[in-house]
Jmol script that loads the backbone (N, CA, C; Angstrom):
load data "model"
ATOM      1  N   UNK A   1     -33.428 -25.360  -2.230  1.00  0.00           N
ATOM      2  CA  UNK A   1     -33.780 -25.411  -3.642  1.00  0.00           C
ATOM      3  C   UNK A   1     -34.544 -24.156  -4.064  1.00  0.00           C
ATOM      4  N   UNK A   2     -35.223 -23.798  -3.419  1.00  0.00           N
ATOM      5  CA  UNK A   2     -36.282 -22.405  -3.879  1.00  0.00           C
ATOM      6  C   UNK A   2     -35.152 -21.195  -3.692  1.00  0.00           C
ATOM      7  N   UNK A   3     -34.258 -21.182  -2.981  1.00  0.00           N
ATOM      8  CA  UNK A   3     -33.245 -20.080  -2.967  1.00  0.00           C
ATOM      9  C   UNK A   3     -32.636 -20.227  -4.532  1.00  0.00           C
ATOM     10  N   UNK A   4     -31.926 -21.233  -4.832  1.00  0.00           N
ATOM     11  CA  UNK A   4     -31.842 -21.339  -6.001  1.00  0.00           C
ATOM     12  C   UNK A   4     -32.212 -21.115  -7.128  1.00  0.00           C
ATOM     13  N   UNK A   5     -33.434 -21.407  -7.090  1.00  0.00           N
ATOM     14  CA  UNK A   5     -34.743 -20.597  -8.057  1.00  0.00           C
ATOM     15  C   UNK A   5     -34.528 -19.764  -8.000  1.00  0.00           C
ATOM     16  N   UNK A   6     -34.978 -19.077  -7.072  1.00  0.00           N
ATOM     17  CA  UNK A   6     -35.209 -17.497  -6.942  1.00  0.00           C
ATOM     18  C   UNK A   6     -33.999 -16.685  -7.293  1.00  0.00           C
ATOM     19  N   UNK A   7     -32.887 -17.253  -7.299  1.00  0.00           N
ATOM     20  CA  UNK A   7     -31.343 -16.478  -7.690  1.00  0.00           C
ATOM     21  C   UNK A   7     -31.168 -16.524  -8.968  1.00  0.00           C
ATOM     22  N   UNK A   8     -31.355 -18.097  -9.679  1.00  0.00           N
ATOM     23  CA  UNK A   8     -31.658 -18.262 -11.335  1.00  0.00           C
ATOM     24  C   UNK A   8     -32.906 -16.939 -11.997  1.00  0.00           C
ATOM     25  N   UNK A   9     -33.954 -16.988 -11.171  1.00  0.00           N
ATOM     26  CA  UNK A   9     -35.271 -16.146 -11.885  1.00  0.00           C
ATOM     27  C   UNK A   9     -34.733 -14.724 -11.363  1.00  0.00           C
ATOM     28  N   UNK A  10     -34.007 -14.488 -10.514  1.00  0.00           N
ATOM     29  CA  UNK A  10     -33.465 -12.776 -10.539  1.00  0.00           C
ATOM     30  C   UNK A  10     -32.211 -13.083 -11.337  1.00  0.00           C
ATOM     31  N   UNK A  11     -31.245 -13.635 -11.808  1.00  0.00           N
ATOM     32  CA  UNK A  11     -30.311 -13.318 -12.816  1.00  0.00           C
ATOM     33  C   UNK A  11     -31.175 -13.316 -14.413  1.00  0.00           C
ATOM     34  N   UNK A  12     -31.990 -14.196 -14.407  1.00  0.00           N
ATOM     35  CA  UNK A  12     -32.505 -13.713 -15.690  1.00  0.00           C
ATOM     36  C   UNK A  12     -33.594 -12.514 -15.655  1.00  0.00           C
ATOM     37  N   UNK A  13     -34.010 -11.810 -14.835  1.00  0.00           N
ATOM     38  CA  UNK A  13     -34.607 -10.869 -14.856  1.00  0.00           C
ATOM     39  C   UNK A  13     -33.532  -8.920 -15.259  1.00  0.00           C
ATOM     40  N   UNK A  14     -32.464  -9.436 -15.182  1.00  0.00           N
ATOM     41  CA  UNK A  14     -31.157  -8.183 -15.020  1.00  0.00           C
ATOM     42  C   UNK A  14     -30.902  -7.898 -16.471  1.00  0.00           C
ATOM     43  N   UNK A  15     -30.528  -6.730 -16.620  1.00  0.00           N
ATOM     44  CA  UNK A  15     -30.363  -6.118 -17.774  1.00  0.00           C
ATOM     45  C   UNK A  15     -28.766  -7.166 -18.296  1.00  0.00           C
ATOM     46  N   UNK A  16     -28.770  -7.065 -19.810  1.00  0.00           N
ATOM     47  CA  UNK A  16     -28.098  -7.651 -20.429  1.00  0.00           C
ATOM     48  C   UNK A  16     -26.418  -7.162 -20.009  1.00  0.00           C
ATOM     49  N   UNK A  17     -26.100  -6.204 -20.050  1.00  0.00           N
ATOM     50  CA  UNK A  17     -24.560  -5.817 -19.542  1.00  0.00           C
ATOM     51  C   UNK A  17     -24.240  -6.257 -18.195  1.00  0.00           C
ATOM     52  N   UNK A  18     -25.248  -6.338 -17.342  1.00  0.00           N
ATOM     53  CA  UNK A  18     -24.991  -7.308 -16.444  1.00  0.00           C
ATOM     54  C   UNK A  18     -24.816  -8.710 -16.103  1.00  0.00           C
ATOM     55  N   UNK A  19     -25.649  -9.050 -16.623  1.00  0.00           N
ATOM     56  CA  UNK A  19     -25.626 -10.944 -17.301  1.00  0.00           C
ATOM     57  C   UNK A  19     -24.106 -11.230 -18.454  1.00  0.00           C
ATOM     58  N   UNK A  20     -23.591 -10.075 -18.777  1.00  0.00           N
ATOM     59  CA  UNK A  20     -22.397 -10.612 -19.485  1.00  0.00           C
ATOM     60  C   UNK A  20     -21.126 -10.358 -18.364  1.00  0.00           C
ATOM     61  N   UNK A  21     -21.670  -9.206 -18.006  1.00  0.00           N
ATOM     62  CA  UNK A  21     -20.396  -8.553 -16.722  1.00  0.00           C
ATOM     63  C   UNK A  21     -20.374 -10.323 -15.874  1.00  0.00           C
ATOM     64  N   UNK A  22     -21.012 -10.745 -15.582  1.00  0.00           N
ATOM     65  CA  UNK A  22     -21.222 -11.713 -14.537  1.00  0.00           C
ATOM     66  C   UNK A  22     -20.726 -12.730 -15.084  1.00  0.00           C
ATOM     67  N   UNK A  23     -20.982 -13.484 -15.936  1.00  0.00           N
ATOM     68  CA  UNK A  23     -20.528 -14.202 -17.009  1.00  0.00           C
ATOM     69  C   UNK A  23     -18.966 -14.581 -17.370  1.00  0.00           C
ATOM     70  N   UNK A  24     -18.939 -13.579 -18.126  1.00  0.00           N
ATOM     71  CA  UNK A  24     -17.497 -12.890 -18.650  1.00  0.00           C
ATOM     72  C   UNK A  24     -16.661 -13.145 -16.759  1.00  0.00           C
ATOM     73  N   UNK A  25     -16.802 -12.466 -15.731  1.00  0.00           N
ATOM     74  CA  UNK A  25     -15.671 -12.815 -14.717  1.00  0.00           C
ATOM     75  C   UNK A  25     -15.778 -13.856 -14.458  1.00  0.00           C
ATOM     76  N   UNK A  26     -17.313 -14.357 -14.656  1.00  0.00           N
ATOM     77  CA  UNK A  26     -17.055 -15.798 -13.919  1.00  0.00           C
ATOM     78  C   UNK A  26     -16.146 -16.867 -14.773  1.00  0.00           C
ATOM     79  N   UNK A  27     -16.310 -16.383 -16.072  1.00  0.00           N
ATOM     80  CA  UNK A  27     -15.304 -17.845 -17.112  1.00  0.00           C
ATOM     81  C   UNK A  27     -14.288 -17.642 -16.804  1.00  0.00           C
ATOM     82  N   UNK A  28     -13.521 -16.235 -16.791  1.00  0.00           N
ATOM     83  CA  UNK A  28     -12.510 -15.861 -16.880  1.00  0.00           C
ATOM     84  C   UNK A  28     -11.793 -16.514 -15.310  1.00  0.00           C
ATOM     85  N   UNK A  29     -12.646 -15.896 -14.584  1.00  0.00           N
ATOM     86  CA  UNK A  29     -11.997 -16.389 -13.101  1.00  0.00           C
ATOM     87  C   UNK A  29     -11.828 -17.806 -13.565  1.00  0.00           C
ATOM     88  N   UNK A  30     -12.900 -18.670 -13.805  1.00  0.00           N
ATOM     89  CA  UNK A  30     -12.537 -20.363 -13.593  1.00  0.00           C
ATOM     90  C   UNK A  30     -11.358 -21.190 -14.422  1.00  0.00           C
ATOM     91  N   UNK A  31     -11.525 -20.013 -15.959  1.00  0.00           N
ATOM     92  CA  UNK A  31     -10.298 -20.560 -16.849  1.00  0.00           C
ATOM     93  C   UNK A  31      -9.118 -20.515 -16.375  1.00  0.00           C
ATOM     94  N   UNK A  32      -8.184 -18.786 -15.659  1.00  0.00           N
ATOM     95  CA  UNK A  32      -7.341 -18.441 -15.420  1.00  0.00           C
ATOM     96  C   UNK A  32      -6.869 -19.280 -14.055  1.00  0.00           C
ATOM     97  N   UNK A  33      -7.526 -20.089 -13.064  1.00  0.00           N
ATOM     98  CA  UNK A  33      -7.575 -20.674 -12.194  1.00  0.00           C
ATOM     99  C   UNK A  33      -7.251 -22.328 -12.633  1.00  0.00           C
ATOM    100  N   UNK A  34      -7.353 -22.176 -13.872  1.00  0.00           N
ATOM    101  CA  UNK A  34      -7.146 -24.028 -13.958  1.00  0.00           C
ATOM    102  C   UNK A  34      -5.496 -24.344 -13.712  1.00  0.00           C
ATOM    103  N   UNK A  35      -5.352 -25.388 -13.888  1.00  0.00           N
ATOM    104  CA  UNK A  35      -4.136 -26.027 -13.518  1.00  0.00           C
ATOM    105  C   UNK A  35      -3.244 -25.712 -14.725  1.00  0.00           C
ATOM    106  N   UNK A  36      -3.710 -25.868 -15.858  1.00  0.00           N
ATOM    107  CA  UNK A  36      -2.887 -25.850 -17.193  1.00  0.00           C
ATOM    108  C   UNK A  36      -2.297 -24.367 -17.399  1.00  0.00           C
ATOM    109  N   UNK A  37      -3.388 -23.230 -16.430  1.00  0.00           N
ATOM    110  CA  UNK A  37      -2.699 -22.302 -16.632  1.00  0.00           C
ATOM    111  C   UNK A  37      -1.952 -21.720 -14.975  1.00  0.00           C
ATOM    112  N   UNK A  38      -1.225 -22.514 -14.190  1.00  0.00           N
ATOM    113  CA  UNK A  38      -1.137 -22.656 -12.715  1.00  0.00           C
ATOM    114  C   UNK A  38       0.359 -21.944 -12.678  1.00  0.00           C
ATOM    115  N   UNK A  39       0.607 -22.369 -13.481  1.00  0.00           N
ATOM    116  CA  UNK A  39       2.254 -21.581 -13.588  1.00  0.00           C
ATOM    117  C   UNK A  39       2.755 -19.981 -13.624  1.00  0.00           C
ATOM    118  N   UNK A  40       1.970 -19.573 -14.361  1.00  0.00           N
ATOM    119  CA  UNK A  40       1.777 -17.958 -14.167  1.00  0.00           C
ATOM    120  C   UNK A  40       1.212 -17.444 -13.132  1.00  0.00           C
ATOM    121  N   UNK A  41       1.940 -16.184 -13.029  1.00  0.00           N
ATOM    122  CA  UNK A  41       1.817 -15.539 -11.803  1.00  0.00           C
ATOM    123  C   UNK A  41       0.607 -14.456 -12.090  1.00  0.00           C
ATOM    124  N   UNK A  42       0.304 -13.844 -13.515  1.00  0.00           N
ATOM    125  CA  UNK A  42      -0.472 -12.922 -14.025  1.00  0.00           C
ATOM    126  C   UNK A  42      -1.668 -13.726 -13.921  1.00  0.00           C
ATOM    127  N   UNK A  43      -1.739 -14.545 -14.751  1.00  0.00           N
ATOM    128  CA  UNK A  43      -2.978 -15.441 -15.123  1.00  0.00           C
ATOM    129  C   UNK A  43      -3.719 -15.885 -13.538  1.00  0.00           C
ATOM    130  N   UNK A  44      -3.298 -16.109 -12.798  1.00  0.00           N
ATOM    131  CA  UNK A  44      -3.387 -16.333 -11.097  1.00  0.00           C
ATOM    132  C   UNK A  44      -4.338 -14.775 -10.660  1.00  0.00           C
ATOM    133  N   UNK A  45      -3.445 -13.907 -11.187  1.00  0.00           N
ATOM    134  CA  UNK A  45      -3.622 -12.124 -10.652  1.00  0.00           C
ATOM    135  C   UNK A  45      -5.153 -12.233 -11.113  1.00  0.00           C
ATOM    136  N   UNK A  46      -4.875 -12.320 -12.550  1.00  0.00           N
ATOM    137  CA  UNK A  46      -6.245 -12.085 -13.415  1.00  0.00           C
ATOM    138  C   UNK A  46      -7.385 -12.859 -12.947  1.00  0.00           C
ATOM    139  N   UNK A  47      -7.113 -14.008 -12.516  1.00  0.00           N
ATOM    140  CA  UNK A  47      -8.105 -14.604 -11.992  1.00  0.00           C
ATOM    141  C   UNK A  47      -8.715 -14.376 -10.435  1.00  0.00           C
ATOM    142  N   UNK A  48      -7.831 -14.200 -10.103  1.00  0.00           N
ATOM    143  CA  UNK A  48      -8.890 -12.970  -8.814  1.00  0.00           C
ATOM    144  C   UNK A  48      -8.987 -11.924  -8.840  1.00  0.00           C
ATOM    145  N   UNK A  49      -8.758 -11.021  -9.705  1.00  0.00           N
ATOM    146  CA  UNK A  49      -9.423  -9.919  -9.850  1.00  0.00           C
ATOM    147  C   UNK A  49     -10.832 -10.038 -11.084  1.00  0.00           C
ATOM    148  N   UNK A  50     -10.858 -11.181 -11.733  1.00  0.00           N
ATOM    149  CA  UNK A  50     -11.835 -11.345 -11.828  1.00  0.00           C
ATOM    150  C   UNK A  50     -13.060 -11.508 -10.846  1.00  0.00           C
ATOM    151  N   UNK A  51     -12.923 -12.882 -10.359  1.00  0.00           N
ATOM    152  CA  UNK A  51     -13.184 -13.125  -9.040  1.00  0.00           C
ATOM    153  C   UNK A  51     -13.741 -11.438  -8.439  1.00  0.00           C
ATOM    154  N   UNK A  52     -12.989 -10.806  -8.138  1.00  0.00           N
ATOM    155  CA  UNK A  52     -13.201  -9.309  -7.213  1.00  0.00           C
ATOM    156  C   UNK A  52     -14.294  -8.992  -7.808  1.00  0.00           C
ATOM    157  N   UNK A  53     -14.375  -8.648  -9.015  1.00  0.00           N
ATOM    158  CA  UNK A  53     -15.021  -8.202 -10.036  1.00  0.00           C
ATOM    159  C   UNK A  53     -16.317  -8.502  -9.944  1.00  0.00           C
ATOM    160  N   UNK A  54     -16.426  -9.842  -9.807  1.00  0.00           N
ATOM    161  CA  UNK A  54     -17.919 -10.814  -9.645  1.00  0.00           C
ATOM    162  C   UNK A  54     -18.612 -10.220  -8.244  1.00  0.00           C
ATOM    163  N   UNK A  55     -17.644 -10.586  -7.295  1.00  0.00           N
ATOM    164  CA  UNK A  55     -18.088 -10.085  -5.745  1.00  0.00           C
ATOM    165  C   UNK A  55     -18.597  -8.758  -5.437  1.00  0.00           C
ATOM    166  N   UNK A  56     -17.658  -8.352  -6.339  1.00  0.00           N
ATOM    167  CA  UNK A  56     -18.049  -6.190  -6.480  1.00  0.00           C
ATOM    168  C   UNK A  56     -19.186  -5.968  -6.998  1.00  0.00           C
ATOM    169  N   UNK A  57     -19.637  -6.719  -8.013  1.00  0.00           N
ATOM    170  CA  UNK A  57     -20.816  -6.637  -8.941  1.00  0.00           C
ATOM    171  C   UNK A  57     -21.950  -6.691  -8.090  1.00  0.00           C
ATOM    172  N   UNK A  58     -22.057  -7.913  -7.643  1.00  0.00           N
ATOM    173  CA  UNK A  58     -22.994  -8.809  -6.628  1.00  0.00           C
ATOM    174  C   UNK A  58     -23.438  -7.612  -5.225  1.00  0.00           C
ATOM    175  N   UNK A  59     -22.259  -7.444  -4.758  1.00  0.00           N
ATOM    176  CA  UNK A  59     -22.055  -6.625  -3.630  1.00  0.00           C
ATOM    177  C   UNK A  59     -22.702  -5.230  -3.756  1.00  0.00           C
ATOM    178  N   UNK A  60     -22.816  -4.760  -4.866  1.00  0.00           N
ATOM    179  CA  UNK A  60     -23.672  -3.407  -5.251  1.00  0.00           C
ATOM    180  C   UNK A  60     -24.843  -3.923  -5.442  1.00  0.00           C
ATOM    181  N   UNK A  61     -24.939  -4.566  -5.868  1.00  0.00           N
ATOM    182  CA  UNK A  61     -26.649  -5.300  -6.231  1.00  0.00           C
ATOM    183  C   UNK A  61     -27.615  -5.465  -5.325  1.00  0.00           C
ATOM    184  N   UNK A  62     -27.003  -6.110  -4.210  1.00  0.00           N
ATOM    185  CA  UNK A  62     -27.469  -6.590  -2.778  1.00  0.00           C
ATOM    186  C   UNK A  62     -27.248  -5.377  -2.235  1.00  0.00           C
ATOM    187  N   UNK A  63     -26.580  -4.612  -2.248  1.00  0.00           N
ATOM    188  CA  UNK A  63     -26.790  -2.638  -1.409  1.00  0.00           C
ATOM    189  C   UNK A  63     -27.525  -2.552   0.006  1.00  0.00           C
ATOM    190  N   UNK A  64     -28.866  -3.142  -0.211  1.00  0.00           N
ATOM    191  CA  UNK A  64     -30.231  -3.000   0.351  1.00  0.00           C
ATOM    192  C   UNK A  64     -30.234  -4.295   1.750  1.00  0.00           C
ATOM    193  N   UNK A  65     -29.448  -5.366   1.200  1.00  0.00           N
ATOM    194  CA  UNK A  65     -29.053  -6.316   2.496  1.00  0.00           C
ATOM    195  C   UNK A  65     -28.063  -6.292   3.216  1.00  0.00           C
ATOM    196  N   UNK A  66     -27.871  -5.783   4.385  1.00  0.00           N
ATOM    197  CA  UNK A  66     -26.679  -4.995   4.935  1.00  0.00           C
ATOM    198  C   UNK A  66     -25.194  -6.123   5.388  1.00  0.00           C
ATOM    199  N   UNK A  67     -26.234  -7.287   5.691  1.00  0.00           N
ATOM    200  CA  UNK A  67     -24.999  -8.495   5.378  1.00  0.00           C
ATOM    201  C   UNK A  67     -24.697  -8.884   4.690  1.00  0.00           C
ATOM    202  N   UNK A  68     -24.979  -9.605   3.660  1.00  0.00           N
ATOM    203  CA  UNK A  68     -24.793  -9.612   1.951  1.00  0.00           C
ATOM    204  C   UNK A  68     -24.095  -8.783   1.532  1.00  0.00           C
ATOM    205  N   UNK A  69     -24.300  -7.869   1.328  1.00  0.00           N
ATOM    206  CA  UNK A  69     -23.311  -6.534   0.803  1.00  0.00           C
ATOM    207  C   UNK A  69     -22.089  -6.938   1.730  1.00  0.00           C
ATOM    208  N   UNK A  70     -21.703  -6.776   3.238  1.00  0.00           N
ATOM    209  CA  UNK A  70     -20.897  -6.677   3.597  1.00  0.00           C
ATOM    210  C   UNK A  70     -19.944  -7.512   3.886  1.00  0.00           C
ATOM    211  N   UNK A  71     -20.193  -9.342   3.953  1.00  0.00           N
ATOM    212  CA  UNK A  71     -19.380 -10.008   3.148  1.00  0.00           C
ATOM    213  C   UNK A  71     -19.046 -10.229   1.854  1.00  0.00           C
ATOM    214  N   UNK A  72     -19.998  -9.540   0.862  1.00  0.00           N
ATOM    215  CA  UNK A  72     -19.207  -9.707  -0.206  1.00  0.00           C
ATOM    216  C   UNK A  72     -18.026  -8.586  -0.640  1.00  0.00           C
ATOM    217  N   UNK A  73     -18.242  -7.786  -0.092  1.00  0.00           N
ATOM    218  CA  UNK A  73     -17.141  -6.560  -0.077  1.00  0.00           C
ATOM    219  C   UNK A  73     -16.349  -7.367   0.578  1.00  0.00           C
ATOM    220  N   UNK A  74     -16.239  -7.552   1.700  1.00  0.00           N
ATOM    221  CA  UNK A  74     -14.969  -8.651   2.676  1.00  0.00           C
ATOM    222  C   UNK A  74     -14.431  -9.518   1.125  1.00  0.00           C
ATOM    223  N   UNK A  75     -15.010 -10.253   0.715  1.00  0.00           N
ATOM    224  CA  UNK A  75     -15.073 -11.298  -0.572  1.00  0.00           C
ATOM    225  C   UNK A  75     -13.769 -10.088  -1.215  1.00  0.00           C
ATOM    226  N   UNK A  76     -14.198  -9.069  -1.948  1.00  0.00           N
ATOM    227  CA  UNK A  76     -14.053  -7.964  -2.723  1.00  0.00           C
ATOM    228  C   UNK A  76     -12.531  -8.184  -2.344  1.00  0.00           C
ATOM    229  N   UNK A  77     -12.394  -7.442  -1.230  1.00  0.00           N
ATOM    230  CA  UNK A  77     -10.955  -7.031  -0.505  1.00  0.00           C
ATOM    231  C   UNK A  77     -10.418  -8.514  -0.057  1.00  0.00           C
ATOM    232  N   UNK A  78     -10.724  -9.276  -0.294  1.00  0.00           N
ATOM    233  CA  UNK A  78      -9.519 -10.345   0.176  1.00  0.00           C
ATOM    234  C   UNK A  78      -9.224 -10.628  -1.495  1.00  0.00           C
ATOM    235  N   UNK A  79      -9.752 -10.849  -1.922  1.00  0.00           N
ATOM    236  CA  UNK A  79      -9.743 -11.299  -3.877  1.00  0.00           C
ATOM    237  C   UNK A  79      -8.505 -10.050  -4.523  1.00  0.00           C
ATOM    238  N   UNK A  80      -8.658  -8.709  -4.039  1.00  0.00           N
ATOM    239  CA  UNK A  80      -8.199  -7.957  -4.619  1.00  0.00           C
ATOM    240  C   UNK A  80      -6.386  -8.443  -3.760  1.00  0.00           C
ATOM    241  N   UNK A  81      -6.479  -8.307  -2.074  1.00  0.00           N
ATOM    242  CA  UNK A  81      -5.010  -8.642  -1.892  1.00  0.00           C
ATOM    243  C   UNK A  81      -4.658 -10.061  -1.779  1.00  0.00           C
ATOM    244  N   UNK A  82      -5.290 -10.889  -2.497  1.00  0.00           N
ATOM    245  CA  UNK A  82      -4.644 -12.257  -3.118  1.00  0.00           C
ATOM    246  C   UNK A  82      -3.934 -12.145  -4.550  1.00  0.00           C
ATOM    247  N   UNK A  83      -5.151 -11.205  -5.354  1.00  0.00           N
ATOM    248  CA  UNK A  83      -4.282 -10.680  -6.401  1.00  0.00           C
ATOM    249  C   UNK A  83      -2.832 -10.002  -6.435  1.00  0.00           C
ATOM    250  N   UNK A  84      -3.190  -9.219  -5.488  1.00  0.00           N
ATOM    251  CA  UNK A  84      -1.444  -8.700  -4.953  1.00  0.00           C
ATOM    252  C   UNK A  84       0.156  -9.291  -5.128  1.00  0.00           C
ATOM    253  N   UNK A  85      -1.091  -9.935  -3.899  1.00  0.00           N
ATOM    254  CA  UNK A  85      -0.191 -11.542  -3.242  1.00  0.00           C
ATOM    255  C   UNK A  85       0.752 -12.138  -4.516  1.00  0.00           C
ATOM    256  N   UNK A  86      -0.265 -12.759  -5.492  1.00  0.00           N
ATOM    257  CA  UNK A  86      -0.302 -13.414  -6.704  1.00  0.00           C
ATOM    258  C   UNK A  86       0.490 -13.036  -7.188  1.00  0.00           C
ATOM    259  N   UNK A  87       1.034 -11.628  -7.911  1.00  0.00           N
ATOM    260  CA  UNK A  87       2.020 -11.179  -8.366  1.00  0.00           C
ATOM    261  C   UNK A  87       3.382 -10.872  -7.850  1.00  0.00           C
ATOM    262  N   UNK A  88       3.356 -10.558  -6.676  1.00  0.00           N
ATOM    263  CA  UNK A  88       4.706 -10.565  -6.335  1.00  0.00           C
ATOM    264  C   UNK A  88       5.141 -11.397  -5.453  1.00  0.00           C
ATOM    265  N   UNK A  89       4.885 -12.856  -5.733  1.00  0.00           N
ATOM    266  CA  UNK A  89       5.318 -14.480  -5.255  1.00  0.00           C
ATOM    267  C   UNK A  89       6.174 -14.202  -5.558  1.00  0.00           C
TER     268      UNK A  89
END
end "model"
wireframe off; spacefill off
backbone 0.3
color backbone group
């Protein structure tokens, strides 16, 4: 629970283009991921490269924690060749 905290009280401490950057992929990832939109192959793409997007963000942020950073880059690069993937099903 206090990890939690502490992740809520550092996202609201971050400059505003970041709190939307974060935001903005995260809806996007969860919308483009729903079922109603499951049929498309783009909307699938878009949604993990959102996804990437989030992880990439995060992953520069954390810089300074050498594991953190380096699964979320792992995160990064699997998101980006699922997107791949995604498109040429």
């Amino acid at each position: 629970m206090h990890r939690i905290k502490f992740m809520i009280k550092q996202f609201l401490k971050e400059p505003l283009w970041f709190k939307i950057l974060i935001s903005a992929t995260l809806l996007i990832s969860i919308v483009f991921s729903s079922s109603f939109l499951s049929n498309n192959a783009y909307f699938q793409s878009c949604s993990k490269l959102a996804a990437a997007i989030f992880f990439c963000a995060y992953a520069i942020k954390f810089r300074r924690n050498l594991v953190t950073s380096v699964i979320l880059f792992t995160s990064t690069v699997i998101c980006i060749f699922l997107s791949i993937l995604a498109i040429y099903k």
